[in-house]
C-alpha positions in Angstrom: 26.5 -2.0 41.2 26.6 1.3 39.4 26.1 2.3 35.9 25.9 4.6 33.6 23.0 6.4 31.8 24.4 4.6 28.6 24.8 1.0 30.0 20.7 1.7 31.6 19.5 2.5 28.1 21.8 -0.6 26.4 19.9 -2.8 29.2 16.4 -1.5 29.0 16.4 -2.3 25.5 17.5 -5.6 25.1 15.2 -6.4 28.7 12.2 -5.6 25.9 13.4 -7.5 23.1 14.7 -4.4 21.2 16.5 -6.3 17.9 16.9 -3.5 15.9 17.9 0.6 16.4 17.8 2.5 13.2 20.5 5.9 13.7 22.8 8.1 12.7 25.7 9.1 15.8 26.5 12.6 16.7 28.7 14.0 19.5 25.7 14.5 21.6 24.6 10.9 21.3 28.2 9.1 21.3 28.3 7.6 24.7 25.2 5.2 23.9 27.2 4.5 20.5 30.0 3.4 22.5 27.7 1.3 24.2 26.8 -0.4 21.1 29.6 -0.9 20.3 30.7 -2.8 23.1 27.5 -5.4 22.6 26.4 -7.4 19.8 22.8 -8.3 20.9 21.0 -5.5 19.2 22.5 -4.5 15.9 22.0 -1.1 14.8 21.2 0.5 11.5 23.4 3.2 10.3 21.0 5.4 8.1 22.4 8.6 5.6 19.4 10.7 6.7 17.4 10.7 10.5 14.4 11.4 8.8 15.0 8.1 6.7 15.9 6.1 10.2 12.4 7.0 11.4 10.9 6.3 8.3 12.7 2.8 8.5 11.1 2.4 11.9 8.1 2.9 10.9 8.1 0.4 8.0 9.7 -2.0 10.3 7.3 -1.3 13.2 4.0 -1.2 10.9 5.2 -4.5 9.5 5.8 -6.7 12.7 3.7 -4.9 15.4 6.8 -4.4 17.4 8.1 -0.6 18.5 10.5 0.7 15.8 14.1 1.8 18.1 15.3 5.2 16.8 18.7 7.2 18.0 20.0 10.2 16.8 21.9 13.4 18.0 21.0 16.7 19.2 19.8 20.1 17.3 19.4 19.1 13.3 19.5 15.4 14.4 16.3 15.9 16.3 14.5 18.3 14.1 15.6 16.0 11.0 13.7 13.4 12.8 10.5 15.6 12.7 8.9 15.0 9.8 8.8 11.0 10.6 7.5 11.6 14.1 4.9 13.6 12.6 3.8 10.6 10.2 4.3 8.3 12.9 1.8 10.3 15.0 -0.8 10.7 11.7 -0.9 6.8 11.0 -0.7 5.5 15.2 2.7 3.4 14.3 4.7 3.1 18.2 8.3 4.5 17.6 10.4 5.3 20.6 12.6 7.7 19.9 16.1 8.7 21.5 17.9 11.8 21.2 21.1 13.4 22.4 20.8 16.6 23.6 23.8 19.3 25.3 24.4 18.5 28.9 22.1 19.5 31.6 24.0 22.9 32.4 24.0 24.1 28.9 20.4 23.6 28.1 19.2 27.4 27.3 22.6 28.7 26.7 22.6 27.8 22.7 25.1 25.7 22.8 26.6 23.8 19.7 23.8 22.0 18.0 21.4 22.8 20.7 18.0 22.6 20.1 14.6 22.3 22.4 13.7 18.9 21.1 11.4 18.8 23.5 9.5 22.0 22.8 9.7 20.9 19.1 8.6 17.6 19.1 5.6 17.9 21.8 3.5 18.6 19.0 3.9 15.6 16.6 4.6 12.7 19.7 2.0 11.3 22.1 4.6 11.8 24.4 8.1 13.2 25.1 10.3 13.1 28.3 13.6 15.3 28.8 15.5 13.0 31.2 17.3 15.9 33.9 18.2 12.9 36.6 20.1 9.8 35.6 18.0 8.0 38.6 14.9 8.7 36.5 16.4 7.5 33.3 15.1 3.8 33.4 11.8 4.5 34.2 11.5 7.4 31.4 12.3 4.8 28.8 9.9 1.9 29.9 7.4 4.2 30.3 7.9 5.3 27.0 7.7 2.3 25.0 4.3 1.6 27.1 3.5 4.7 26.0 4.2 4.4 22.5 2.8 0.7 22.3 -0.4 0.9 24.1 -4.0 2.3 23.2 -3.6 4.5 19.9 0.1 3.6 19.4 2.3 6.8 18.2 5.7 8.0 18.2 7.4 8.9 21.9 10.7 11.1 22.3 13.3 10.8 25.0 15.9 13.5 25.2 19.2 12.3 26.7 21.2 14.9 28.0 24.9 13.7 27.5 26.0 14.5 31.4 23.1 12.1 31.8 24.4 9.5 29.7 27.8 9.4 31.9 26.2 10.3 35.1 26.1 6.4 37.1 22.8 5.4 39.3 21.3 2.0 40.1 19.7 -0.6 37.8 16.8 -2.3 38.9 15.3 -5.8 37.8 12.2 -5.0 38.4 10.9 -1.3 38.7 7.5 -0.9 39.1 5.9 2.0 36.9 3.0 4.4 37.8 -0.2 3.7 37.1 -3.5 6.0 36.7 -5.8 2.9 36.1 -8.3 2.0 38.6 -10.3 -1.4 38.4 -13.7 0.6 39.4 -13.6 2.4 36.0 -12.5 -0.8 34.5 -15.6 -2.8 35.5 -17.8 1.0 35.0 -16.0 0.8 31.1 -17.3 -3.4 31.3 -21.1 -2.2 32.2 -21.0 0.4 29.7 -19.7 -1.2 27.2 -21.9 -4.3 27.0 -25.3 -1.7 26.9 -23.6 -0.9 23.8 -22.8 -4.0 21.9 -26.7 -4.5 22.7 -27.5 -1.7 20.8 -25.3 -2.2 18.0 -26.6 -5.4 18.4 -30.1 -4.4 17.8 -28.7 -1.5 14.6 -27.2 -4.5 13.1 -30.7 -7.0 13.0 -32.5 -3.7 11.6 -30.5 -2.7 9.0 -31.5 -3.4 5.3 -28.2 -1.2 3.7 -24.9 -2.0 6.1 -21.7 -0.7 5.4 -18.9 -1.8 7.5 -15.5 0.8 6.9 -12.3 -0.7 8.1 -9.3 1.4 8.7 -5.7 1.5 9.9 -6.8 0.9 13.8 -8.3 -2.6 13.1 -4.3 -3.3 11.9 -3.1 -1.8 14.8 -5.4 -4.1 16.8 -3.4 -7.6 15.6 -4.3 -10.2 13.5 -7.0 -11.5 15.9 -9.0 -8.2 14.4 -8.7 -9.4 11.1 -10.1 -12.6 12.1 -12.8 -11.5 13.8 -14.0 -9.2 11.5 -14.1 -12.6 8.8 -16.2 -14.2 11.3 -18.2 -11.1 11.7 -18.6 -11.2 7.8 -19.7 -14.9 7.7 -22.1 -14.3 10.4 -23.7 -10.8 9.0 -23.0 -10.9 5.0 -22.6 -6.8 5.4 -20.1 -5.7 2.7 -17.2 -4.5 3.4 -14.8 -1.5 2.5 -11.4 -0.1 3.5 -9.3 3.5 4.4 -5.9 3.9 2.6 -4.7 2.7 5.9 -6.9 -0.2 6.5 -5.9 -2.8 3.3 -5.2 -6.2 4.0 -7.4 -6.2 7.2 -9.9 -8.0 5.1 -8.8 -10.4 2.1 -9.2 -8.5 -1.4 -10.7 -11.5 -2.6 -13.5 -12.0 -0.8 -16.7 -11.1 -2.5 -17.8 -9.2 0.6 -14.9 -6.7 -0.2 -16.0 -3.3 -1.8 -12.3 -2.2 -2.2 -11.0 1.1 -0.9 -13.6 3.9 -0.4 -12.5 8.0 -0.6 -11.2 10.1 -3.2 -9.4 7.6 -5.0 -11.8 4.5 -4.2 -14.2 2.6 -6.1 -18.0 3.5 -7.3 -19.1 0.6 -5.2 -17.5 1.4 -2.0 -18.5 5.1 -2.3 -22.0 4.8 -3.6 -22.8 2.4 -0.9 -21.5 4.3 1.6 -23.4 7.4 0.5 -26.8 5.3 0.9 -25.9 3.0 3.6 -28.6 3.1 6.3 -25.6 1.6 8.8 -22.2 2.5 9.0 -19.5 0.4 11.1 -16.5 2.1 11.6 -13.9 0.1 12.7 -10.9 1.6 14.1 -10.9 4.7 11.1 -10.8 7.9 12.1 -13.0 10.0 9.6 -10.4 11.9 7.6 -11.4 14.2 4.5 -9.9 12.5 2.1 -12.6 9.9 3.3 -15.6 12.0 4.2 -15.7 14.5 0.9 -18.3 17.0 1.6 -19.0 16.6 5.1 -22.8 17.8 5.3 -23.5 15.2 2.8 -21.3 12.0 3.7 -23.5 9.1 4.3 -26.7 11.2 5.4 -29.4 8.8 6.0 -26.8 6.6 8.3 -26.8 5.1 11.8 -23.5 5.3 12.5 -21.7 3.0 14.6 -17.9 3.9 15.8 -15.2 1.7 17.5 -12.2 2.8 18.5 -9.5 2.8 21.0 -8.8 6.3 20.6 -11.8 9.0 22.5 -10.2 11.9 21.0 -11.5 10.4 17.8 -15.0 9.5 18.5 -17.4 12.8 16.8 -14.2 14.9 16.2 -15.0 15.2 12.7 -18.9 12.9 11.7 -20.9 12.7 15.3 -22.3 9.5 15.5 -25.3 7.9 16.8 -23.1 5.3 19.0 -19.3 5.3 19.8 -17.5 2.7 21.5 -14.1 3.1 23.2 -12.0 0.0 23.1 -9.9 -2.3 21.1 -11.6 -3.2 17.9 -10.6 -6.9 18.5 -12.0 -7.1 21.6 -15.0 -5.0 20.8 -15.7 -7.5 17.8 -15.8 -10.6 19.3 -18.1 -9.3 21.7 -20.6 -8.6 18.8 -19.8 -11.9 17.1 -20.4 -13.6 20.5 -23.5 -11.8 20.9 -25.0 -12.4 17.3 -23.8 -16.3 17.6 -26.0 -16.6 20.8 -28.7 -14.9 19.0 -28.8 -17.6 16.9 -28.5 -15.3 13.7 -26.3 -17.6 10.6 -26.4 -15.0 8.3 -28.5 -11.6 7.8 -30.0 -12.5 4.5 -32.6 -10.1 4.4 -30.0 -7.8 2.9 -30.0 -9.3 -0.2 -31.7 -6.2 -2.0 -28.9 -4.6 -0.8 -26.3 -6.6 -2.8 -28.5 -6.6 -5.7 -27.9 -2.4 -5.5 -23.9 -2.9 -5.2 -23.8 -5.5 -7.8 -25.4 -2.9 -10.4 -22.9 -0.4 -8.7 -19.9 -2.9 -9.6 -20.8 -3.3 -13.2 -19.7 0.0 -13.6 -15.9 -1.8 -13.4 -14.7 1.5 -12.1 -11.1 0.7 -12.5 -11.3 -0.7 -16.0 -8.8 1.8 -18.2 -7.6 2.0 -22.0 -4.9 -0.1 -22.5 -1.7 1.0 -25.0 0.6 -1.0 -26.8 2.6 2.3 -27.5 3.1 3.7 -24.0 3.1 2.0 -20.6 0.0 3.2 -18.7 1.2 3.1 -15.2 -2.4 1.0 -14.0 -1.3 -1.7 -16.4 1.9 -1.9 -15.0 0.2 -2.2 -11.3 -1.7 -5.2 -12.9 1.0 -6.5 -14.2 3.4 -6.3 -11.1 0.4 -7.8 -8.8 -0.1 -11.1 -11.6 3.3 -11.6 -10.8 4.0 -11.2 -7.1 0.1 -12.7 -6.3 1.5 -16.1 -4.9 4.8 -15.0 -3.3 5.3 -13.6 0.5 5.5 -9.9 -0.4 5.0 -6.7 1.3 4.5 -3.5 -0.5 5.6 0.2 0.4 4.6 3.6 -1.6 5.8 6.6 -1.4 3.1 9.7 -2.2 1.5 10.8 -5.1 -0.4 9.0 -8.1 1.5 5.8 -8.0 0.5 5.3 -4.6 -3.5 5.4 -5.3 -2.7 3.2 -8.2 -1.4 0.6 -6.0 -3.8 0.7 -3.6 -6.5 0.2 -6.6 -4.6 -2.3 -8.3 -2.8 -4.4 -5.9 -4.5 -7.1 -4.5 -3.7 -7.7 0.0 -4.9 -10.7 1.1 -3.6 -10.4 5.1 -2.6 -7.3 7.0 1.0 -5.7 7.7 1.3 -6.2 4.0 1.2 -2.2 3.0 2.6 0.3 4.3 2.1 3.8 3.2 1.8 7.4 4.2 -1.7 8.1 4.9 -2.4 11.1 7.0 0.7 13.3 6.6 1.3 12.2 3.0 5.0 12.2 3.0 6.8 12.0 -0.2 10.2 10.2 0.8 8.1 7.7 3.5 8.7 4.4 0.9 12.0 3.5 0.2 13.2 3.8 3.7 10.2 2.1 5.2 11.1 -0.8 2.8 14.3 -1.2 4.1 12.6 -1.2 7.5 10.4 -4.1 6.4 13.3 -5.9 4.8 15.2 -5.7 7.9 12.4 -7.5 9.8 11.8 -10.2 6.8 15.0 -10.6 5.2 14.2 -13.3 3.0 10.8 -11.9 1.7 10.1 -9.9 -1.6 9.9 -6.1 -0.6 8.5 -3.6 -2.7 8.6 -0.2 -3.1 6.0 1.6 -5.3 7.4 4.8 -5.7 7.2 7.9 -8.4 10.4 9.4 -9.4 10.0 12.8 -7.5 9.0 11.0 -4.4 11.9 8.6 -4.8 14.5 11.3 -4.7 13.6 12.7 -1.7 15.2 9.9 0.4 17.8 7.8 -2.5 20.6 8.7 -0.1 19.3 5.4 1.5 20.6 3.0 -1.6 24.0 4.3 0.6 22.3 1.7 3.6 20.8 -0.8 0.9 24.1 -1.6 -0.8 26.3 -1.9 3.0 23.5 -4.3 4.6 23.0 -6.3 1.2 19.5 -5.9 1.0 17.3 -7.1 -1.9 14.9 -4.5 -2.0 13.0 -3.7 -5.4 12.5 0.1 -6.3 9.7 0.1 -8.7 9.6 3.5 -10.0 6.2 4.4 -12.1 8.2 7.6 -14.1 6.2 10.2 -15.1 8.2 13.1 -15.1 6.1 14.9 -13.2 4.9 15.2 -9.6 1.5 13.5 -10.8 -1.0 14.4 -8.5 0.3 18.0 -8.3 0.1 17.7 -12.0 -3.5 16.1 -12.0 -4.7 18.8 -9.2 -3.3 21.8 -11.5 -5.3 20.3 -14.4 -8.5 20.1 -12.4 -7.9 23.2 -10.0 -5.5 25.5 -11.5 -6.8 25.6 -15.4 -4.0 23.0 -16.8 -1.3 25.4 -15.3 1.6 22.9 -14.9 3.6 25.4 -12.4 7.2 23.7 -11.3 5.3 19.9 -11.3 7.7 18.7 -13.8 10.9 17.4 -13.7 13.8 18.4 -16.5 16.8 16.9 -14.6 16.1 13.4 -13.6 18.5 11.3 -13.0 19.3 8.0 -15.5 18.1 5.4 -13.0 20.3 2.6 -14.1 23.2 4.8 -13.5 22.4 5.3 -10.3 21.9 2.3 -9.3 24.9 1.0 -10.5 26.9 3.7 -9.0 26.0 2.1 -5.7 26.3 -1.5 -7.0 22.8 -2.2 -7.5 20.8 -3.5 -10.6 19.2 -1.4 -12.7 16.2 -2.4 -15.1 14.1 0.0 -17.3 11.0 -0.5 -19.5 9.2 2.0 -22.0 7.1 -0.1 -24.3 4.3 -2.5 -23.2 6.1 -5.2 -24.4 8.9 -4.8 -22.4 6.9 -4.2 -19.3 6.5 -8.3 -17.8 9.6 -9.5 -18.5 11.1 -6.3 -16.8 9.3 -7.6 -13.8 10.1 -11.1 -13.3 13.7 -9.7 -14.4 13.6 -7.6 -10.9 12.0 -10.1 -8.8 13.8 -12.8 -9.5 16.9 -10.8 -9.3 18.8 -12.0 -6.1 19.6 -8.6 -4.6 18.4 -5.1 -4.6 17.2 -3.5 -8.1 15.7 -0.1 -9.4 13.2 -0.8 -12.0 12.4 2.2 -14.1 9.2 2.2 -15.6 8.7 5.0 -18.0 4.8 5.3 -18.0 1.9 7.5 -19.8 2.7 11.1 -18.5 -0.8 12.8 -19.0 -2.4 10.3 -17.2 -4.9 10.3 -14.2 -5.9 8.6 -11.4 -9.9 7.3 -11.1 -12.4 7.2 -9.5 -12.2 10.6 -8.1 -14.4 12.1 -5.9 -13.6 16.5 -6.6 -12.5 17.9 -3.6 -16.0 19.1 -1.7 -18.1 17.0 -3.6 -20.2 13.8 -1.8 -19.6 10.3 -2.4 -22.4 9.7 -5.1 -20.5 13.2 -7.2 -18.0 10.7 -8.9 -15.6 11.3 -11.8 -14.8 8.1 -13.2 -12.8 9.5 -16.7 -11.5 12.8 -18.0 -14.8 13.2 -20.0 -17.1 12.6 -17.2 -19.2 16.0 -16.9 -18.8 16.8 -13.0 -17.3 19.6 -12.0 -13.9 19.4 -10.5 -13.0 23.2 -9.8 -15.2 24.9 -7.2 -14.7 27.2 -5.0 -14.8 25.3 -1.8 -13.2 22.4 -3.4 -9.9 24.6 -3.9 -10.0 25.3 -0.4 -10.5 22.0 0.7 -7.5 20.7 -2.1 
């Protein structure tokens, strides 16, 4: 039996246990809607923007582990797509990506909404086919979502032709994929591999001043990381610190937990990684906003680095041993090899701990509290009090809010928070909420955003209000763009150029407009009961929370400073404007 390209990618979707697609039709892509249409297994997602159904994607993906389905149409369907392939490719989340493009005989002809999605998107995917023969169309997709699943996961494009969509070919059962994996590299890789955990073995009894530095890969790697790296903390006693990315691997309230380290983390997590004498890097991948200056982050270290990804091992810190694989894997290796060796707990670092504990009486993230004016880290605290013992997930968009959260907001378990890390995209929140929500429909979502970043993507409150979905919009209002605002004041002489917003929206307005709560608070007093008034609220709701607008976000390590050069107020005599700093800004 024949059928067509549509039916093939209809089939190969639900024969992987695709639930969801988040789209937007076009004429280019209509022959696959049709096919929808006719089905009821997966149920699609009609979006308002493309760039908010990858976004969606991405907060459903990051949230369940599974590959986030995307479909949209040729030319400015595609290119709108961009920006959350290019996030999706920053932060390793596996989207597979489908997208209509002008029949075969028109490609290069620029035909109506033509574009070389292809050309455009090899860039910002690990991967991208353009399917030219309907008999490879089956095998183009599976190997796609491999793709995009396996190793460092990232976003894969496949660009449909629409002659391919009609054109008819064979489906098979089972279709065997190609394979460039040979078992004698496996068991070289197995050889290799175990010489290091000896070694890192033998770093680890040494050391006096461990570090271990989680980030977003030990996620990636399944819960199973997460538990292994508790056991490895049981067994070692080495503190522990986190990436943006990497929160919730490890619970926040464990006392091994140093909280976030970087420009926005704590004077714990930073000091001690600027003195470490061993550094485990789990599954990060050694960004600037991590490293500050470069020649002096963590220069007395052994450095130890573990991660699935070879194109990250010494691409920005060389380190003394790097070791490709799955963190998960990689871990219980070491804790295998330490609980042979006999070794409980690595007490003779208690010197060590003595250090951090002076470090952590500094309370870094203690701030001045107002009953006049909401400051926006009270009304972190406050949100986190109340949410604490209810199944929650949190998304941010960009900007001050989102450091804010990260300080204040306490993750017990991974896939809890999801955020823009390594593209920083202002819009990423609200859509990857609904993402999430679609996944856990009965558990409180989120959003952190800031007003600016909020309106970059509010067309999606158009998707909220048709699928009935609870999420909470928790805007911390400034009326600025606050880090742009906090840069300009460090960097740019107080020179507030176009940061600040005259025309904002009233939020309650709009969110009744589209038959959705609206809350607001702008005295302290207000600020809890405007809380438990949106979570308990049996539907979506915007909460607007007018906060301190002059405000700023500490720690802060100046851009091309080291770790141990922190600001922890406004009055704190470091220098935040250098030369190289601006560059680095």
């Amino acid at each position: 039996m024949l059928y067509t390209g549509a039916e093939i990618v209809l089939k190969v979707l639900r024969n992987l246990d695709v639930e969801y697609i988040f789209g937007y039709p076009g004429g280019a892509i209509l022959p696959i809607y049709d096919e929808i249409f006719k089905q009821n297994k997966i149920r699609h997602i009609l979006v308002r923007h493309e760039q908010g159904a990858v976004h969606m994607a991405e907060g459903y993906a990051r949230s369940t582990g599974k590959v986030g389905v995307v479909l949209v149409t040729s030319g400015p369907g595609a290119t709108n797509a961009v920006t959350g392939l290019t996030d999706a490719l920053m932060d390793s989340i596996p989207i597979l990506c489908l997208t209509g493009q002008v029949p075969t005989h028109l490609i290069g002809t620029d035909a109506f909404q033509e574009a070389d999605t292809v050309g455009i998107t090899r860039s910002c995917t690990k991967h991208n086919y353009l399917v030219k023969e309907v008999d490879l169309l089956q095998e183009s997709i599976l190997e796609g979502y491999i793709i995009a699943s396996s190793g460092r996961p990232g976003p894969v494009v496949i660009d449909l032709p629409k002659d391919i969509q009609n054109s008819k070919t064979i489906y098979y059962e089972n279709i065997k994929l190609r394979s460039n994996i040979k078992s004698k590299k496996k068991e070289k890789d197995k050889q290799n591999t175990q010489m290091q955990i000896n070694y890192a073995i033998n770093l680890i009894k040494t050391s006096k001043k461990p570090v271990v530095y989680i980030g977003g890969g030990l996620i990636n790697s399944g819960h199973k990381a997460s538990t292994e790296l508790e056991k490895f903390s049981k067994l070692t006693n080495f503190p522990i610190t986190s990436t943006l990315m990497g929160l919730g691997a490890f619970p926040a309230s464990n006392k091994l937990f140093l909280g976030m380290l970087g420009m926005h983390g704590t004077y714990e997590a930073n000091m001690s990684m600027h003195d470490c004498d061993l550094m485990i890097n789990l599954g990060a991948r050694f960004d600037d906003r991590i490293t500050g200056k470069l020649d002096s982050f963590s220069p007395n270290s052994k450095k130890i680095h573990i991660d699935i990804d070879p194109s990250s091992i010494n691409k920005n810190v060389e380190v003394d041993l790097p070791i490709i694989g799955d963190v998960s894997k990689i871990l219980k290796l070491i804790n295998k090899e330490l609980t042979y060796s006999k070794i409980k707990k690595l007490s003779f670092t208690s010197n060590w701990w003595n250090k951090i504990g002076n470090w952590r009486k500094k309370n870094c993230l203690s701030f001045v509290n107002s009953k006049e004016i909401i400051k926006p880290q009270q009304a972190l605290v406050s949100l986190n009090k109340q949410i604490l013992n209810k199944d929650f997930f949190i998304t941010t968009e960009v900007g001050q809010h989102q450091m804010w959260a990260a300080q204040y907001i306490k993750f017990e378990k991974p896939k809890r928070w999801m955020t823009s890390g390594g593209l920083g995209t202002m819009g990423y929140g609200f859509p990857a909420a609904i993402g999430v929500q679609i996944a856990y429909p009965k558990s409180l979502v989120i959003c952190v955003a800031g007003e600016a970043s909020f309106l970059m993507n509010l067309q999606e409150l158009s998707t909220v209000k048709q699928y009935r979905l609870p999420v909470k919009i928790f805007i911390l209002n400034n009326r600025y763009m606050g880090m742009v605002r906090q840069w300009q004041e460090f960097f740019h002489g107080g020179r507030y150029s176009e940061s600040y917003t005259d025309s904002l929206p009233d939020f309650i307005k709009l969110a009744e407009s589209y038959g959705i709560r609206g809350v607001r608070a702008t005295q302290s007093e207000d600020l809890e009961k405007v809380i438990s008034d949106m979570i308990d609220y049996d539907g979506p709701v915007i909460a607007d929370i007018c906060v301190d607008e002059k405000e700023n976000v500490f720690p802060m390590i100046p851009s091309g400073a080291a770790h141990n050069e922190m600001k922890l107020k406004d009055s704190d005599n470091i220098a935040t404007s250098t030369k190289e700093g601006k560059m680095l800004v």
